[in-house]
C-alpha positions in Angstrom: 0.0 0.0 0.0 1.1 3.4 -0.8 2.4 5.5 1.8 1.9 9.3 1.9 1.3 10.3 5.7 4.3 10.5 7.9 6.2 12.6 10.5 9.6 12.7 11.4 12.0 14.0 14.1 15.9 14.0 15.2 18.1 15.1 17.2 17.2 18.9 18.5 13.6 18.0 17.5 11.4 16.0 15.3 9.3 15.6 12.2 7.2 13.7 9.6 5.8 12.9 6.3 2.6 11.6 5.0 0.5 8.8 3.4 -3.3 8.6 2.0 -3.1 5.2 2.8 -1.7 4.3 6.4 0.0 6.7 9.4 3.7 7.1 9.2 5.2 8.8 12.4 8.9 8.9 11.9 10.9 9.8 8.8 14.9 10.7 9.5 16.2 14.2 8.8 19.1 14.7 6.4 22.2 13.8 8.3 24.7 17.4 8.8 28.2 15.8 8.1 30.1 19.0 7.4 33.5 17.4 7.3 35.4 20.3 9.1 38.8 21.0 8.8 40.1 24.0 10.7 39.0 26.6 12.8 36.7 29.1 12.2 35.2 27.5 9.0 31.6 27.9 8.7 29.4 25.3 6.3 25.9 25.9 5.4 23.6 23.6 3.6 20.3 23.9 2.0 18.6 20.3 1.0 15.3 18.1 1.1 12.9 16.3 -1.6 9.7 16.8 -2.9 7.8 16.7 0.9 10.2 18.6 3.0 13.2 21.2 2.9 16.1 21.9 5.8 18.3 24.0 6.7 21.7 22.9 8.4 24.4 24.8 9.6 28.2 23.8 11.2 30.8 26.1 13.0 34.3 24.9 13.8 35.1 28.1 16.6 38.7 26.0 17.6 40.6 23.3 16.7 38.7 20.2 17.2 35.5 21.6 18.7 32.4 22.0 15.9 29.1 22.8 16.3 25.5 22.0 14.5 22.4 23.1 14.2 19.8 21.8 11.9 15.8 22.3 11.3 13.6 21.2 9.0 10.2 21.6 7.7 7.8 18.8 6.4 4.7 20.2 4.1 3.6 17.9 1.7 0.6 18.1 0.0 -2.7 16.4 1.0 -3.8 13.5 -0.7 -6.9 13.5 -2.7 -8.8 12.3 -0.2 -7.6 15.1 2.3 -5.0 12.8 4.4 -2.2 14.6 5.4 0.2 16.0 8.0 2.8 18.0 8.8 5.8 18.6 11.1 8.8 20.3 12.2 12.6 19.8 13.1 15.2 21.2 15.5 18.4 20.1 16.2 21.6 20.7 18.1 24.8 18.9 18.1 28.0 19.3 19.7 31.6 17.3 19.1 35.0 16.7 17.8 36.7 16.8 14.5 39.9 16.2 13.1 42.3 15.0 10.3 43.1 11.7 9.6 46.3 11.9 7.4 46.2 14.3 4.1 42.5 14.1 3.0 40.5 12.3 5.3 38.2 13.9 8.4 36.9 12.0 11.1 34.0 13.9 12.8 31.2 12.6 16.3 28.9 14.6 17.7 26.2 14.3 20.2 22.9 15.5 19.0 19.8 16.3 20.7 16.2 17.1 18.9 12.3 18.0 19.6 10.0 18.0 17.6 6.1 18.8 16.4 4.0 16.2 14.3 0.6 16.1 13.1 -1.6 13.1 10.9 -5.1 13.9 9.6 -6.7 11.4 7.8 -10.2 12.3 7.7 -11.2 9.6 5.3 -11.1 7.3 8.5 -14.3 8.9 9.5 -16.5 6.9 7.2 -15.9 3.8 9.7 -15.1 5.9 12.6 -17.4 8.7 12.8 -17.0 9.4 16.5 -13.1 10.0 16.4 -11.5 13.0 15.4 -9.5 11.5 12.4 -6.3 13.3 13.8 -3.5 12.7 15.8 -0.6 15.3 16.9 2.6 14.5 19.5 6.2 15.8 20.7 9.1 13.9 19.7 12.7 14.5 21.7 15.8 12.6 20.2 19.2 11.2 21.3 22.2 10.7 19.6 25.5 9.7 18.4 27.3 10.7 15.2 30.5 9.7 13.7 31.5 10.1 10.2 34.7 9.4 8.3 35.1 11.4 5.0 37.0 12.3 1.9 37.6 15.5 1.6 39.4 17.0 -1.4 38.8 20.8 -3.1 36.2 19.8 -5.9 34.8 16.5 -4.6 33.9 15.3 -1.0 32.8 11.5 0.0 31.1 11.0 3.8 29.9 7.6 5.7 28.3 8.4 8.7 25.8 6.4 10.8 23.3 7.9 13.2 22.6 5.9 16.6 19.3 7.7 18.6 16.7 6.9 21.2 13.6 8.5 19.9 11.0 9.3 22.7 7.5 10.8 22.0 5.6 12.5 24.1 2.4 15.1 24.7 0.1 12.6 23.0 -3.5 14.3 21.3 -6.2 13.2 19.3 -8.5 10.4 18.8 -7.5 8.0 15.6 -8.8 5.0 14.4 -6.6 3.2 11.1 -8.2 -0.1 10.3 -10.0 -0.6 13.4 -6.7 0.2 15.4 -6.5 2.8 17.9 -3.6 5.1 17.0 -3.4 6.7 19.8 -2.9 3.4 21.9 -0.4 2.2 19.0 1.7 5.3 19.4 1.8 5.4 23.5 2.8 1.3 23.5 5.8 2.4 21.1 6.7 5.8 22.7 10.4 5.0 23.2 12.7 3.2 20.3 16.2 2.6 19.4 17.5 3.6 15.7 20.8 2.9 13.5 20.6 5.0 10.7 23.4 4.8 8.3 23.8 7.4 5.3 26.6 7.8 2.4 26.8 11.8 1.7 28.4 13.1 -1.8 29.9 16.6 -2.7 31.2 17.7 -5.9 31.4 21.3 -7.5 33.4 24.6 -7.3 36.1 24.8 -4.1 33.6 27.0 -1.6 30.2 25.4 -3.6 28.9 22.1 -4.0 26.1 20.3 -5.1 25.1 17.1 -2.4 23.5 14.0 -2.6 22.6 11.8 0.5 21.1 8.6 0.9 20.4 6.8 4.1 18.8 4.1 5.6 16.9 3.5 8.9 16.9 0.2 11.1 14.3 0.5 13.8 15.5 -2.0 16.4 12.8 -1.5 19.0 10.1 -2.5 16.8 11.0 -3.4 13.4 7.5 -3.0 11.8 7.1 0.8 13.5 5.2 3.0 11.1 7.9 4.8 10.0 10.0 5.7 6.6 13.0 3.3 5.9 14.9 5.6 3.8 15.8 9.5 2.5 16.6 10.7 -0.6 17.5 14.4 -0.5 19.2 17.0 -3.0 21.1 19.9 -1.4 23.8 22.6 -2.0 26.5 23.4 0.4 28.5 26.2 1.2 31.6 26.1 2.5 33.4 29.3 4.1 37.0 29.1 5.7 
């Protein structure tokens, strides 16, 4: 089945994405893996798909010491039938950089998110007319995370992998999907663990480059969660020393 209806958070904050067909409450954010050098560089990067857009930022202000800060917006359009949602993203990381020989960085920081999510499906209200058809929560994230990364002036390669415990909270509404309470579904799996691994590629001018990322996302608490298993995003990045 189709999926259009999803949220999705990280680390400062949360957030989400959405499907006509069944709720999704977790999608993961781009992954900021800035692969600083030296101090005082600043790197900026613009990316997201068709259903959401972010905004990421890195500061390196001494040797060794950078700093993140993310956020994210997820608006995509309804489906026909009016399901929907949408969410938002903030995020904060802190950590350590460095060179590893000539052209290699190794970078892990500690993130921490919160986020906003809402899911309306009101096509649920055929077979459920005395719900609301909506449900809305807080998510606050966890992490870990290193990266390794090629870094040359025209072309830059990144593995990095994610590790979070995803908590939501501040539960609202009254949902019923297929004669399940949503509500009751998201409250029994308030709390999971996550690996989310992602490959990042840069190529372009010397201060300017375009980015791909892909990543992947292994939900070990519940392997079946209602969630997004992957991300595709196109960005550009900016890079100022």
């Amino acid at each position: 089945m189709k999926n259009h209806n999803a949220f999705m958070i990280t680390a400062l904050v949360g957030l989400l994405w959405w499907a006509s067909c069944s709720p999704v409450y977790y999608i993961p954010n781009t992954q900021n893996v800035p692969m600083l050098h030296s101090a005082g560089e600043l790197n900026l990067t613009v990316a997201g798909n068709a259903s959401q857009g972010e905004l990421q930022g890195a500061f390196a202000p001494m040797e060794h010491l950078g700093i993140l800060l993310n956020a994210a917006a997820y608006l995509p359009k309804d489906a026909d039938n009016g399901n929907g949602g949408s969410g938002i993203l903030g995020e904060l990381g802190l950590g350590y950089y460095g060179p590893i020989g000539t052209h290699f960085i190794f970078e892990s920081y500690g993130l921490i998110g919160a986020g906003r999510v809402e899911n309306h499906l009101p096509s649920t209200l055929v077979d459920f007319p005395n719900t609301s058809g909506a449900m809305r929560a807080t998510a606050l994230r966890f992490g870990v995370q290193p990266s390794i990364a090629l870094r040359t002036k025209y072309f830059q390669a990144g593995i990095s992998s994610r590790i979070i415990s995803l908590n939501y909270t501040g539960l609202q509404g009254n949902l019923n999907y297929l004669g399940e309470d949503q509500f009751a579904y998201l409250r029994a799996n308030r709390a999971a663990m996550l690996l989310e691994p992602a490959i990042t590629l840069r190529g372009g001018l010397e201060y300017l480059k375009l980015q791909l990322q892909y990543q992947l996302s292994f939900n070990f608490s519940n392997a079946d969660f209602h969630q997004q298993k992957s991300l595709l995003s196109l960005g550009l990045n900016l890079d100022i020393e």
